[in-house]
C-alpha positions in Angstrom: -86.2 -244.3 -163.5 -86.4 -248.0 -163.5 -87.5 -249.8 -166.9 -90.6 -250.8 -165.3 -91.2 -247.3 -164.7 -90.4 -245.8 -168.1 -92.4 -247.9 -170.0 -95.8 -247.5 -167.7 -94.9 -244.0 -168.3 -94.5 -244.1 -171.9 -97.8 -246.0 -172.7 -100.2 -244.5 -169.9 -102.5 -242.3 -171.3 -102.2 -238.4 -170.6 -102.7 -237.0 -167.3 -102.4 -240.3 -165.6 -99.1 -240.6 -163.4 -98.7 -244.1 -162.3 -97.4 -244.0 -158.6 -93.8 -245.1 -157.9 -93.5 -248.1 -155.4 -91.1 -247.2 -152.3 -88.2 -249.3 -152.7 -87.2 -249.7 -149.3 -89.6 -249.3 -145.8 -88.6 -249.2 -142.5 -91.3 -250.1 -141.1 -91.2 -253.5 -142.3 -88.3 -253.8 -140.2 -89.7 -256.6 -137.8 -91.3 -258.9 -140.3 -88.5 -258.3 -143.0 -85.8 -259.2 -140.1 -87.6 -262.1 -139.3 -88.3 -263.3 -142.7 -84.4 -263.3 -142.9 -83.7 -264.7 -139.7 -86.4 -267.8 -141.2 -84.2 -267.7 -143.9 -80.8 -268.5 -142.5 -82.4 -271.1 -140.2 -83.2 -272.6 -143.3 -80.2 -272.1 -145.0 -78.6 -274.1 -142.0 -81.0 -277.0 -142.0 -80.1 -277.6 -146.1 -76.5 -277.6 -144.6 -76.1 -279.7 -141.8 -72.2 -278.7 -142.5 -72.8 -275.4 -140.5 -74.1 -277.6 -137.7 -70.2 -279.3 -136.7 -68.4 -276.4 -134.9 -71.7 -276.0 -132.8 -72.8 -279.9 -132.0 -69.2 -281.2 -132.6 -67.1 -278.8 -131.1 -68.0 -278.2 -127.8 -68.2 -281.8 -127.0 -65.1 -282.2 -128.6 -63.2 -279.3 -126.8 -64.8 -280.2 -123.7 -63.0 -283.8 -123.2 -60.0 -282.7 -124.9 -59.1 -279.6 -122.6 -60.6 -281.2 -120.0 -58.6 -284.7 -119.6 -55.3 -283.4 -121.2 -55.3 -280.6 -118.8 -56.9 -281.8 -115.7 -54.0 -283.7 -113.9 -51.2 -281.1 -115.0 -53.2 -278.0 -113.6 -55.6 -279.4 -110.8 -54.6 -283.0 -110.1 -57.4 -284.9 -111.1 -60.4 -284.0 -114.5 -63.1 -283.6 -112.0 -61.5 -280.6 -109.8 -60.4 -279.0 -112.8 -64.1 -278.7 -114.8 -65.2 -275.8 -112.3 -62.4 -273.8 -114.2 -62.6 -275.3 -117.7 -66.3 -275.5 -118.2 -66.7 -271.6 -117.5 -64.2 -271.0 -120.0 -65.2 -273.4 -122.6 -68.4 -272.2 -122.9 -67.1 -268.8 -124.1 -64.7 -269.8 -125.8 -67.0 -272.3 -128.1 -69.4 -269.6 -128.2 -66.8 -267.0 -129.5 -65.9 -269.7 -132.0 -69.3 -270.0 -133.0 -70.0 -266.4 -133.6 -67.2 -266.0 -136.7 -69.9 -267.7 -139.4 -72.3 -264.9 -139.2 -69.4 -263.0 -141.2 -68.7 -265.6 -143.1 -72.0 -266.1 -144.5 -72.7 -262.7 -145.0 -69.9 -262.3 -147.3 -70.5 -265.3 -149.0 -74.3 -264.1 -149.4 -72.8 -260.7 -151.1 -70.1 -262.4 -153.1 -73.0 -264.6 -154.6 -75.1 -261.8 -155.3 -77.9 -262.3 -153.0 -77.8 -258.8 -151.6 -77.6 -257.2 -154.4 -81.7 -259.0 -155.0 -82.7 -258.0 -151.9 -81.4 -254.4 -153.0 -84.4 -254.4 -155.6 -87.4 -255.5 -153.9 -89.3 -253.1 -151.4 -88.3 -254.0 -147.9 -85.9 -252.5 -145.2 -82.3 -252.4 -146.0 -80.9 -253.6 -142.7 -82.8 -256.7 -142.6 -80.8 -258.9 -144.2 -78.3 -257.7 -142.0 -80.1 -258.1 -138.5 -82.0 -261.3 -139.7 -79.1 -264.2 -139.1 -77.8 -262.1 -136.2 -81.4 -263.2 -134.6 -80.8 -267.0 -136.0 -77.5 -266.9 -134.6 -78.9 -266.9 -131.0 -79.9 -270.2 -131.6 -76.6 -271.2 -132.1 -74.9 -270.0 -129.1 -77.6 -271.5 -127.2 -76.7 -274.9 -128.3 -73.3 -274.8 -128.1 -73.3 -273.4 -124.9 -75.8 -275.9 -123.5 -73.7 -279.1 -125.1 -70.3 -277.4 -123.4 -72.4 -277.6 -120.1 -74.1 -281.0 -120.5 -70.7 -282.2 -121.6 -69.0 -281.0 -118.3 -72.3 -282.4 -116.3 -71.3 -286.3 -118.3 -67.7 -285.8 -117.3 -68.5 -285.3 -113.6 -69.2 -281.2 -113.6 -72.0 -280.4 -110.5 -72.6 -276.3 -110.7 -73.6 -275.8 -107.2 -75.5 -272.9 -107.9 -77.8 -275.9 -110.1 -80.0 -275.1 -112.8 -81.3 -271.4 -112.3 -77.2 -270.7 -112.5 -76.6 -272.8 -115.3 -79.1 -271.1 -117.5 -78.0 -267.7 -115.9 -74.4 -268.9 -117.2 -75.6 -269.6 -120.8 -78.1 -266.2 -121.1 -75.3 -263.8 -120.1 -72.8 -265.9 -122.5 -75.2 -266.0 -125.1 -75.5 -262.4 -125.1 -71.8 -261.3 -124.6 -71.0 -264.0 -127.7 -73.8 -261.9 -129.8 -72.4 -258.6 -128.9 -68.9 -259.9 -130.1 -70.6 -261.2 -132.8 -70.9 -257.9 -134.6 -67.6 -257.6 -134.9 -66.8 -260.8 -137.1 -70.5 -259.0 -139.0 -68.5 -255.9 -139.4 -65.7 -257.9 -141.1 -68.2 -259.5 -143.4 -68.3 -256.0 -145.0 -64.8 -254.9 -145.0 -63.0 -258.1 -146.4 -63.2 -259.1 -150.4 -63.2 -262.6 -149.5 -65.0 -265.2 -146.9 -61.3 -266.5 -146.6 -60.1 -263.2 -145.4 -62.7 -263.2 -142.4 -62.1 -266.7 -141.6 -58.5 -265.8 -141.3 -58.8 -262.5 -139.3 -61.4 -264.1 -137.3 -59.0 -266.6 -136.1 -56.3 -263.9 -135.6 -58.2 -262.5 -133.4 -60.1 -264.8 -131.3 -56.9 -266.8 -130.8 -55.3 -264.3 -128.0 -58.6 -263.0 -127.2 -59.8 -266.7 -125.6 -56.6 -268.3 -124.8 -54.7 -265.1 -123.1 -57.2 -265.1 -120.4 -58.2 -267.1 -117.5 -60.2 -269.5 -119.3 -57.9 -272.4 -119.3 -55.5 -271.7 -115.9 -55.5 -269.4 -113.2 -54.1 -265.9 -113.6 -51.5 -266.1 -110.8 -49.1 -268.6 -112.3 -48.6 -266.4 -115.2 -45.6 -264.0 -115.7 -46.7 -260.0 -114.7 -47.1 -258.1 -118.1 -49.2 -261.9 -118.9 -50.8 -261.3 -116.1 -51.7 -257.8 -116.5 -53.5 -258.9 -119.9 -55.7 -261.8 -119.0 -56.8 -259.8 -115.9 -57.8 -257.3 -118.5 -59.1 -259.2 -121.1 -62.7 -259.0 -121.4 -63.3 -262.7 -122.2 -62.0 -263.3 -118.4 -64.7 -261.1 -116.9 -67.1 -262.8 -119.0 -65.1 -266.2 -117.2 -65.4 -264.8 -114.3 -69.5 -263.8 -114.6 -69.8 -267.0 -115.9 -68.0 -268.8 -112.7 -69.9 -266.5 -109.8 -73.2 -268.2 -111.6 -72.5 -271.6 -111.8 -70.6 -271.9 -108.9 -70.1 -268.7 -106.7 -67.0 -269.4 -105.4 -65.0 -267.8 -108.1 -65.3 -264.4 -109.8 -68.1 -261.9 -108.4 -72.0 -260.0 -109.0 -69.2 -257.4 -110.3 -67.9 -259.4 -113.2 -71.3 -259.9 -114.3 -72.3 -256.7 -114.0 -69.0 -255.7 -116.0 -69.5 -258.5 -118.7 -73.2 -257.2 -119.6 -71.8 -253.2 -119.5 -68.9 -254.5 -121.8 -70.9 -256.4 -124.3 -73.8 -253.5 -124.3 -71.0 -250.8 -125.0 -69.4 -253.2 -127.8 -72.5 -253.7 -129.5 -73.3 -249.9 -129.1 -70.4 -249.2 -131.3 -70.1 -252.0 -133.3 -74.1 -252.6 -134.7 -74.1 -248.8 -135.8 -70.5 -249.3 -137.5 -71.6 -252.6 -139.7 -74.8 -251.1 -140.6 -73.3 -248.2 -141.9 -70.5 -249.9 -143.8 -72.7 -252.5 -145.1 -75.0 -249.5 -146.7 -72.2 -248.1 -147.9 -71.1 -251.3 -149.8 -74.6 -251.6 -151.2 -75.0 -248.6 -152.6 
């Protein structure tokens, strides 16, 4: 019993039982998530800080990959942004995705869950609310990898309808993926200790694949990787839609079952540890 509680029992008259307010309800699960979601928008507009790695990044990335490697790998900058661009955009998206954890461990080392612990509303709010903000975010940055390509000399020849394909189906693999670095958020004691793993593991994930260069120049057990890393199929679905020369309705197909089976596992997995830590 709460000290609220005890002392409305201890000076209500007798007979009278005061009802006891539910502390948590799921079925305020749509407003509370979006009240969160409203929240970390917020949150990111009073910190224009969280705003570089997805407006400076991605233009940044863009030029640098794209001029340093252009003449080494495909003779000239404009022939090699049909393979760059596709893998930039994932890549800056993945990149993009690691804050979520970040911020939610921050949020718990500050003690901000632990307040939204006491007040009546769902318990997985706060967890699901900047996971829907963070969509935002990958939509930007993939948009400003695109429009960056499109200044440097980039033409998708599927146009528009397979640009925007390109940034949905990147958008929602980078979100899926996103639960992982969420999941992390819950596990490590520190925001330094995501940022580090984070980085661990995105580093092989983006640049052992076919982002950057073509699979066949590299050695066989190389090779055998990239063609099996799942950021490549996402490459690869992200390539058949802009362009449709590379890559194939398959690898789309593959990138959306991948990223639906990840966040199958994964969503469950951080909601339950992140109960867990709140009890």
């Amino acid at each position: 019993m709460t000290a609220s509680a005890a002392t409305q029992a201890a000076t209500a008259p007798a007979g009278i039982v005061f009802p006891t307010p539910s502390r948590f309800s799921e079925a305020r699960l749509i407003p509370d998530t979006l009240a969160m979601a409203w929240r970390s928008l917020v949150t990111m507009v009073r910190n224009p800080g969280e705003f570089y790695d997805i407006l400076i990044q991605p233009v940044m990335f863009t030029v640098l990959f794209g001029e340093l490697l252009g003449g080494a790998i495909a003779g000239n900058v404009k022939a090699y942004l049909p393979t760059v661009v596709p893998g930039l955009i994932i890549m800056n998206a993945l990149t993009t995705s690691q804050s979520v954890g970040v911020d939610l461990r921050e949020d718990m080392d500050k003690g901000v869950f632990d307040r939204f612990r006491t007040m009546p509303m769902s318990r997985i709010a706060p967890v699901l609310g900047p996971m829907v903000s963070d969509v935002l975010r990958y939509l930007i940055c993939t948009s400003l990898t695109v429009l960056t390509g499109y200044v440097l000399g980039y033409r998708p020849v599927n146009g528009w309808s397979g640009t925007i394909g390109a940034v949905i189906l990147t958008t929602g693999c980078a979100w899926a993926i996103a639960w992982t670095f969420l999941f992390l958020g819950t596990v490590f004691s520190s925001a330094q200790a995501v940022t580090s793993f984070a980085v661990i593991f995105l580093f092989p994930l983006s640049f052992l694949s076919n982002a950057m260069v073509p699979t066949e120049t590299l050695p066989g057990w190389l090779k055998a990787f990239a063609e099996h890393n799942p950021v490549s199929h996402i490459v690869n679905g992200c390539r058949y839609l802009l362009d449709g020369t590379t890559g194939s309705a398959g690898d789309v197909r593959a990138a959306i079952i991948g990223s639906l089976l990840f966040l199958a596992v994964m969503a469950p997995l951080t909601i339950f540890r992140y109960q867990r830590r709140s009890v």
